[in-house]
N, C-alpha and C positions, 0 to 999 in steps of 0.2 A: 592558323591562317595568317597572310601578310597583312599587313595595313595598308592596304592599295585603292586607295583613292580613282574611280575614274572620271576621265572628262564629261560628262554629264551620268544622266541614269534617275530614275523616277524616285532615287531615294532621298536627291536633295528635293523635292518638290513641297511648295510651302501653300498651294492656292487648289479649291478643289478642283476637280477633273474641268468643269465646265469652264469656268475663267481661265485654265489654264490651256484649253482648248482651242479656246478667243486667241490667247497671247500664242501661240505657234503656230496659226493659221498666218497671223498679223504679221510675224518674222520672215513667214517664205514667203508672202507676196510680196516684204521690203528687199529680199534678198535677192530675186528676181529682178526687181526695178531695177537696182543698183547694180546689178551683173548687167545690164545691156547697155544703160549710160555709161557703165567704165568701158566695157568693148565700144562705143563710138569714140568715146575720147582718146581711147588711146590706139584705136587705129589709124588715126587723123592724125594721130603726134607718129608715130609709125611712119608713114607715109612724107612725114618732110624731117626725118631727124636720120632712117634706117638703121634706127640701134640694135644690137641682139640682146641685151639689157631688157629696154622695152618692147620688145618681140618677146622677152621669156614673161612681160609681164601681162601681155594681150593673149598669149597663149593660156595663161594661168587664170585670167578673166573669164576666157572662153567655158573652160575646161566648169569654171566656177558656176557659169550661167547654166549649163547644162546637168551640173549636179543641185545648185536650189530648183529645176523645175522638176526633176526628180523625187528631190526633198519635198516639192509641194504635194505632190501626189502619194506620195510614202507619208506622211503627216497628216493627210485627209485622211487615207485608208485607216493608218494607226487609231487616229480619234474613234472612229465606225464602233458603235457601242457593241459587246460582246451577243452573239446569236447563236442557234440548235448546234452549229458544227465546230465553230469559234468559242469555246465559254469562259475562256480567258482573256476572252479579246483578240483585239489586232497588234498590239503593241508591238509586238518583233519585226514589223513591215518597218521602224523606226530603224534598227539595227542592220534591218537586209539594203538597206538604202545606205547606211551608214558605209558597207560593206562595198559597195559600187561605187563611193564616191572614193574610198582605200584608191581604188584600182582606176579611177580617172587621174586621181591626183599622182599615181606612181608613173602613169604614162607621160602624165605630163614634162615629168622629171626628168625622164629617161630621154623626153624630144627635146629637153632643155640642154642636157648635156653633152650630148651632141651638135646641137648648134653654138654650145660655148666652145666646145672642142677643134669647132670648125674655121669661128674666126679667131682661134689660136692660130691655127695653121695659115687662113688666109686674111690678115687682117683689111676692113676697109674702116674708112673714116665715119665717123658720127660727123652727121649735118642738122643746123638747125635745134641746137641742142640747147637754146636759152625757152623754146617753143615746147620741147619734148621734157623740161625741166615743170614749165606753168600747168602742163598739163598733168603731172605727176604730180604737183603739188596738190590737185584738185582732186585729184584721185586718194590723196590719202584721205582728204577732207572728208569726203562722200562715204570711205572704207570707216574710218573712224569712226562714224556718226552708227554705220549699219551694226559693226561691233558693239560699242558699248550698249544699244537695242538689245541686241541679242544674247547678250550673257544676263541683262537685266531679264530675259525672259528664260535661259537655263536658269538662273537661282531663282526665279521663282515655280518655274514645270519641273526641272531635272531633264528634260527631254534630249535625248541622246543625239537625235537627229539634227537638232537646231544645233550642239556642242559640236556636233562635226561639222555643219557646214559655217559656225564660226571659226572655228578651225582655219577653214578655206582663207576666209576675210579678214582673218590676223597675220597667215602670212603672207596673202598680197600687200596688208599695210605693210609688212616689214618689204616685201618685196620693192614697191612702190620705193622707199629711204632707199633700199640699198640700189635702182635703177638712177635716181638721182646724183648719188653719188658717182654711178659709172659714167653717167650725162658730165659731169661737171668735170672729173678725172680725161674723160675722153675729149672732152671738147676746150676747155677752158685749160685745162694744165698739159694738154697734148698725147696725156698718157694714155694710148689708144688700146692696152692692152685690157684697162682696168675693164673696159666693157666685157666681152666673153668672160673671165676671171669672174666677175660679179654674177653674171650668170647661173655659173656653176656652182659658185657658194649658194644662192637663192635654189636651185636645182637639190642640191644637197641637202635643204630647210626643208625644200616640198619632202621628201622624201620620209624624212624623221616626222613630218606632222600627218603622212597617210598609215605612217607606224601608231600614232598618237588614237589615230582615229579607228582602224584597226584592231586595237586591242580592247577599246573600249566594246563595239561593236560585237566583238568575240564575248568578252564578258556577259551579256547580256544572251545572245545565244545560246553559249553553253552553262548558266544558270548560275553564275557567281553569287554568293552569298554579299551583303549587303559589308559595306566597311565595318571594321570593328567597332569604330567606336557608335556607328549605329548599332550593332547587336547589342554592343553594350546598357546603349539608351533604353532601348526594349527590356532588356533582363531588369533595369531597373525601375522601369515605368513598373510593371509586370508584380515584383517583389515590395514595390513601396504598401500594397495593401498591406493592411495588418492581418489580415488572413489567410495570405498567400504564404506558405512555409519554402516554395523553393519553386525554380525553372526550368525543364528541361526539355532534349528535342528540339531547341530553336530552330529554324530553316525561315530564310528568306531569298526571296528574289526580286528582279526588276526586272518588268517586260514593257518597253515605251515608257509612257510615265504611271505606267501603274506596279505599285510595291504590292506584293504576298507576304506574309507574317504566316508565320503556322509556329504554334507553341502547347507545351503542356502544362498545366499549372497543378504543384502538388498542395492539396489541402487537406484539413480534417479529415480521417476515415469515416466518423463519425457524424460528418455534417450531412444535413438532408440534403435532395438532388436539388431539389428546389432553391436550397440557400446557394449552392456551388452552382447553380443557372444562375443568379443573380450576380456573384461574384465578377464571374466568366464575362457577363455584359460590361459589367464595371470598368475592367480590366480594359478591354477591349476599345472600349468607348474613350480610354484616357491616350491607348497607341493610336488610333484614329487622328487623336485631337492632335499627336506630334508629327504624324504622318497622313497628312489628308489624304482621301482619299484610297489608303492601303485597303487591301482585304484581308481580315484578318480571320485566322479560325484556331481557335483555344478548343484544348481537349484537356477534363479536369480529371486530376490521378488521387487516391490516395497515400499523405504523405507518408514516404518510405517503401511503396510499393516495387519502385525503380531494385532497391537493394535488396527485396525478399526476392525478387527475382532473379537476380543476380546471383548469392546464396543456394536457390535454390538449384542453375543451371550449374554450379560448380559440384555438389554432390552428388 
C-alpha cells in the first residue's frame, strides 16, 4: 500500500464525536456567511471595474456559496447518530457531498476558461480598477480568516467535508492575489491582456483542487485503508502489551469522521477466555485513547494458529 495521505478523513481526528460535531456545524454556518458577503462585495466591484479576472472570481464565490450550503446539510445528515437501517452511521453523506462539490468546482472552470478565452479574442478595458483592487483586498481578509477556522477544525474532526469545502476557500484566496494582480497589470501598467491570461491560470487551479477533492471523496467511498503510518501506530499500540505475541488481519476505514479498526490479536493458547477478554479491552481502550472516537472490534487467536493453518492448507 502507498503512503497517501488525504485531504482530510476521520483518521486525523483528535476531539470526541460530540465536540467534534460542535466544531463542523460551527465551520458551515462560517462558510455560508462568508460565501454571501464575498458575492456582495464583489459583485459591486464587478459592476464598476468589468474585469473577467474578477468575474472568474464572483463566479467561484457563487459556485462556493452553493457548495457550503450543501455542505451544511451533508454535515448535519453525516452527524445523525447511527439507526435500525444505518448502523454505521451517516458518514458517507460527508464524501457524497464532497463528490458534488468535485463537479461544481469543474464547472466552474470550465465557464472560467472560456470567458478567459474570450477576452483573448475580444479584448476590453478594465475600469475602476484601484475600487476592484480594495475590494479584493477585503476579500482575502474575510477568505483568510474563514480558512485558517477551518483547517483548525479539519485537524482537529478529520472531516472530509469541511477539507473540501476549504479547499474551495484556499483557492479563491489564491484566486483573489492572482485577480489583483490582473487589476493592477490591466489597469495601472496597461497590460490589458494579463486579465483573461490570469483567468485561465486560476481556471486551471480550480481544476487540479476539484481533482484534490475528488480523490479524497473516492477514498472514503470505496474504503481506503487508513495511511501507513496510522496502520503502523495501531500494530504498535496493539503489540506494546506484553502479552500480545503478534497482529494480524488489520483492516481500517474512514467513513465521515468516524474510523473502523478491526484486528486479531494472537496470544497464549493456553490463556483462559476470560484473561484474553480482559486483554482484548485493554488493547482496545489504548487505540480509542489515540483514535477518539474509532470503533474498534479485536478478535483474539491463538499464537501460531495463523501458520498451522497455513501448513495445514499446503498438504
Amino acid at each position: 500500500m502507498t503512503d497517501r495521505t488525504a485531504t482530510g478523513g476521520s483518521a486525523g481526528a483528535t476531539l470526541s464525536p460530540r465536540r467534534s460535531g460542535r466544531l463542523m456545524r460551527a465551520a458551515t454556518y462560517a462558510s455560508v456567511v462568508i460565501a454571501f458577503v464575498l458575492i456582495a462585495i464583489k459583485l459591486f466591484a464587478l459592476v464598476l471595474t468589468g474585469s473577467v479576472a474578477l468575474l472568474s472570481s464572483l463566479v467561484d464565490s457563487i459556485l462556493d456559496a452553493v457548495a457550503s450550503i450543501a455542505n451544511l446539510f451533508a454535515v448535519r445528515h453525516a452527524l445523525t447518530p447511527p439507526d435500525a437501517e444505518h448502523r454505521f452511521g451517516h458518514g458517507k453523506a460527508e464524501s457524497l457531498a464532497a463528490l458534488g462539490q468535485a463537479a461544481l468546482i469543474s464547472g466552474s472552470a470550465v465557464f472560467l476558461m472560456w470567458e478567459g478565452v474570450s477576452r483573448l479574442v475580444r479584448p476590453e478595458p478594465v475600469e475602476a480598477g484601484s475600487v476592484g483592487i480594495a475590494v479584493m483586498v477585503a476579500s482575502m481578509a474575510l477568505t483568510a480568516g474563514l480558512v485558517l477556522f477551518q483547517r483548525f477544525v479539519v485537524r482537529k474532526t478529520g472531516s472530509v467535508a469541511i477539507a473540501a469545502d476549504s479547499l474551495h476557500y484556499r483557492s479563491d484566496f489564491l484566486m483573489n492575489a492572482a485577480v489583483i494582480a490582473a487589476l493592477a497589470l490591466s489597469f495601472y501598467a496597461g497590460f490589458g491582456i494579463a486579465d483573461p491570461l490570469f483567468a485561465i491560470a486560476i481556471a486551471l487551479y480550480i481544476l487540479y483542487s476539484a481533482y484534490e477533492i475528488l480523490r479524497t471523496a473516492l477514498d472514503q467511498l470505496m474504503d481506503r485503508e487508513l495511511p501507513d503510518d496510522q496502520r503502523e501506530r495501531i500494530r504498535k499500540i496493539a503489540t506494546a502489551h506484553d502479552e500480545v505475541r503478534n497482529v494480524h488481519d488489520l483492516r481500517t476505514r474512514a467513513s465521515g469522521t468516524q474510523t473502523f479498526i478491526q484486528l486479531h490479536l494472537e496470544l497464549d493458547g493456553a490463556m483462559s477466555l476470560y484473561r484474553a477478554h480482559v486483554i482484548a479491552d485493554t488493547v482496545e481502550a489504548e487505540i480509542n485513547q489515540a483514535f477518539p472516537g474509532a470503533e474498534v472490534i479485536i478478535h483474539q487467536d491463538p499464537a501460531g494458529v495463523e501458520d498451522d493453518l497455513s501448513e495445514l492448507a499446503k498438504s
